[in-house]
C-alpha positions as CSV (number, residue, x, y, z in Angstrom):
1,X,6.5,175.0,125.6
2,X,9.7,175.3,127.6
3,X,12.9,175.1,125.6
4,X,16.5,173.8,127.1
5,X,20.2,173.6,126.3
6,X,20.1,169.7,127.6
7,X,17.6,167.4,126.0
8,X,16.0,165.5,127.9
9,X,15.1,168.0,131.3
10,X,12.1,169.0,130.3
11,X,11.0,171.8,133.0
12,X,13.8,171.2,135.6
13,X,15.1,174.1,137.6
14,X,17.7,176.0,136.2
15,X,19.9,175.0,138.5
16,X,19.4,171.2,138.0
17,X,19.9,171.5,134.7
18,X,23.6,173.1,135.0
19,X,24.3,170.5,137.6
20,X,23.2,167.8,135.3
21,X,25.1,169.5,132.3
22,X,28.4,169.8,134.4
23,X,28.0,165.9,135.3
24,X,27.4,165.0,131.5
25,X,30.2,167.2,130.7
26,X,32.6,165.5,133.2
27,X,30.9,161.7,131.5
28,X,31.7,163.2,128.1
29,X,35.5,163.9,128.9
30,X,35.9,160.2,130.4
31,X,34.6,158.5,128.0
32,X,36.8,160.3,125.3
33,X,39.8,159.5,127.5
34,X,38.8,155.6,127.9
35,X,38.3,155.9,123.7
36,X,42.0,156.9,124.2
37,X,42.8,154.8,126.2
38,X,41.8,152.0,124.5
39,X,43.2,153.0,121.1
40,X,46.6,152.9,123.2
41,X,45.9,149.9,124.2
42,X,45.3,148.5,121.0
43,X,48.6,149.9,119.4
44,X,50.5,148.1,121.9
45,X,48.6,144.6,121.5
46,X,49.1,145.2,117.5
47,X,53.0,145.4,118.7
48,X,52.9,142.1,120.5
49,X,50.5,140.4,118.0
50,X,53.4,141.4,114.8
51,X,55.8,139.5,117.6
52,X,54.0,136.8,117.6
53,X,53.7,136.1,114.2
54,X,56.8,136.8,113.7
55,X,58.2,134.4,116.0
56,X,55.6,132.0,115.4
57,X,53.8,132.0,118.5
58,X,49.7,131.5,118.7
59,X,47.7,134.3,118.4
60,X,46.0,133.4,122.3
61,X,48.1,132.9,125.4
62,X,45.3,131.2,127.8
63,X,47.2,131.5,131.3
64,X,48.3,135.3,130.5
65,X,44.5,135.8,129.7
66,X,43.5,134.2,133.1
67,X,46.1,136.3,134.7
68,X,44.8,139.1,133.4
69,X,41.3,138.5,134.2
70,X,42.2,138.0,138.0
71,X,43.8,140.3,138.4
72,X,40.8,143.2,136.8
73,X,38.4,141.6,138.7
74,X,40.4,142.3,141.9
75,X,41.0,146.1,140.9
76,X,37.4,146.4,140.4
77,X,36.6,144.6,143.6
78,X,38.6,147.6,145.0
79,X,37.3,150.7,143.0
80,X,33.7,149.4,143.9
81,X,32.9,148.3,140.4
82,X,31.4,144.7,139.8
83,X,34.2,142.6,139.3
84,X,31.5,140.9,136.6
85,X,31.1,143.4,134.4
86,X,34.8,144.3,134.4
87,X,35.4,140.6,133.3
88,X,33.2,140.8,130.3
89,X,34.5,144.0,129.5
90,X,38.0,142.5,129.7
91,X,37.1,139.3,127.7
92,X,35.2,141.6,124.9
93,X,38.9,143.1,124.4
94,X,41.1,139.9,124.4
95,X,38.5,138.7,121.8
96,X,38.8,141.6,119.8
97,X,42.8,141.1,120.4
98,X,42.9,137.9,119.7
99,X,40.9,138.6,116.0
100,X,43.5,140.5,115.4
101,X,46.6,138.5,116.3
102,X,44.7,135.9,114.0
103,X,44.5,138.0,111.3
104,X,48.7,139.5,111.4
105,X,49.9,135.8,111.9
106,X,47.6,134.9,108.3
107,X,48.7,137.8,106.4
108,X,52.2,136.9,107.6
109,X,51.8,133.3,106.7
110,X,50.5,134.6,103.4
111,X,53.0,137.5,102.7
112,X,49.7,140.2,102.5
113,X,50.3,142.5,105.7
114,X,51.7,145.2,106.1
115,X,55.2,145.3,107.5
116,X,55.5,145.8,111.0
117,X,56.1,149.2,112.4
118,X,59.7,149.3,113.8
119,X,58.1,151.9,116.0
């Protein structure tokens, strides 16, 4: 039986096995970075969603969302990713966004949130 550092290579030459570490490797560090990324992300759209309530504004702003969809589907279209899957990905967030926004602008209506960062 034929052991290996990555799982899943079975007997592959040695060589093909550090190329196809090196590639996971490289995987591994993007995907921490779009985990980043997206934890950013999600700071800053806590900001706006404590704004909102706030000022009393809904939790969803439609046109900014079709903006926003347009305009990922055309930077996919031009880093030669399907503009599709960049739309769901996008409409998974503002979903997850909007959630959120629902739930500051109830805890604000209710007096149970925390108090926005003045950060």
């Amino acid at each position: 039986m034929t052991t290996s550092n990555t799982p899943g290579t079975g007997d592959a030459d040695p060589a093909v096995r550090e190329e196809l570490a090196r590639l996971r490797d490289s995987i591994d560090n993007i995907d921490a970075a779009v985990v980043h990324m997206l934890a950013e992300r999600f700071k800053a759209t806590q900001q706006v969603g404590h704004l909102k309530a706030r000022h009393q504004l809904p939790p969803a702003d439609q046109a900014r969302e079709a903006r926003q969809i347009a305009r990922l589907r055309t930077l996919a279209e031009n880093a030669k990713l399907d503009p599709a899957f960049a739309e769901k990905f996008l409409n998974f967030i503002i979903a997850e966004v909007i959630r959120h926004h629902e739930r500051i602008a109830e805890d604000a209506v209710n007096g149970t949130g925390p108090a926005p960062s003045a950060t």
